[in-house]
C-alpha positions in Angstrom: 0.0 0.0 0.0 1.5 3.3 -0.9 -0.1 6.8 0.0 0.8 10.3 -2.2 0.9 13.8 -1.6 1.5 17.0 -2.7 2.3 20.6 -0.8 3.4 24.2 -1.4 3.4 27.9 0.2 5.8 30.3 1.3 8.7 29.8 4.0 11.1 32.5 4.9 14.5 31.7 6.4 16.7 34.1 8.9 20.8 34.1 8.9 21.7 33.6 12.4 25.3 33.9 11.9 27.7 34.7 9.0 31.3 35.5 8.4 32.2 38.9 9.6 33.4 39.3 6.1 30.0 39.2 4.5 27.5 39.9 7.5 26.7 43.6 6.2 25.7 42.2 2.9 23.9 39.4 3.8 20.0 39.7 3.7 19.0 38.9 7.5 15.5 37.1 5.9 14.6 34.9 2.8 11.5 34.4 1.5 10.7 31.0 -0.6 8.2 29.5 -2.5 7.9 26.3 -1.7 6.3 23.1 -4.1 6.8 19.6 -3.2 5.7 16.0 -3.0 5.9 12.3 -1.1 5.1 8.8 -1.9 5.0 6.9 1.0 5.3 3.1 0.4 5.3 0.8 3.6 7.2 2.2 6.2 9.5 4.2 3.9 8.9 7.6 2.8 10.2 9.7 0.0 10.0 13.5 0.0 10.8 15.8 -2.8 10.9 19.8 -1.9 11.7 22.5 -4.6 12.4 26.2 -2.4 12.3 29.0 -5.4 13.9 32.0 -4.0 11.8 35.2 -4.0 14.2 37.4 -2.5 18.0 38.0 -3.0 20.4 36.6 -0.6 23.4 39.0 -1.2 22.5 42.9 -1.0 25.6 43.8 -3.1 24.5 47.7 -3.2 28.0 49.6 -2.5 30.1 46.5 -1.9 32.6 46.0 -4.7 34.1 42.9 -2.5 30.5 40.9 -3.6 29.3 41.3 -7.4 26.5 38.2 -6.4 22.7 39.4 -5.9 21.3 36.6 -7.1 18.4 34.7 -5.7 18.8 30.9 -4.2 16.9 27.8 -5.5 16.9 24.8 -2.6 16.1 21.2 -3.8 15.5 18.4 -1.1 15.4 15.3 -1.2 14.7 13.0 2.1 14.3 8.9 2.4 12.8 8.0 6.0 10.8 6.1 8.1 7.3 6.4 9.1 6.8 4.4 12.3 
């Protein structure tokens, strides 16, 4: 017997530390979109999570050190056990 299923919405993740380096150009909160699904088969289950990034993660106004302001794209995958 096997089960499926299917989720999505928003997430936001905070930087609780970072290099000294970096810290003034880091963004302090990310915002994602997440979409994702399971199949659970047995005991063993199977996750797969796309995050889209909706918001840079490097602020690289007036910092000639970083040239990156781009956005970041997160994809999980997870094998477990449901017991």
């Amino acid at each position: 017997m096997f089960k499926v299923r299917a989720y999505g919405g928003p997430s936001l993740h905070w930087t609780l530390q970072s290099l000294e380096v970096e810290k003034n150009n880091i963004n302090n909160a990310i915002a994602y979109l997440n979409v994702g699904g399971g199949l659970d088969v047995g005991i063993v289950t199977f996750d797969l999570r796309l995050d889209y990034g909706l918001t840079k993660v490097y602020d690289s106004a007036g910092s000639e050190s970083i040239q990156l302001a781009s956005k970041s794209n997160i994809i999980t995958f997870a094998v477990g056990l449901v017991f």
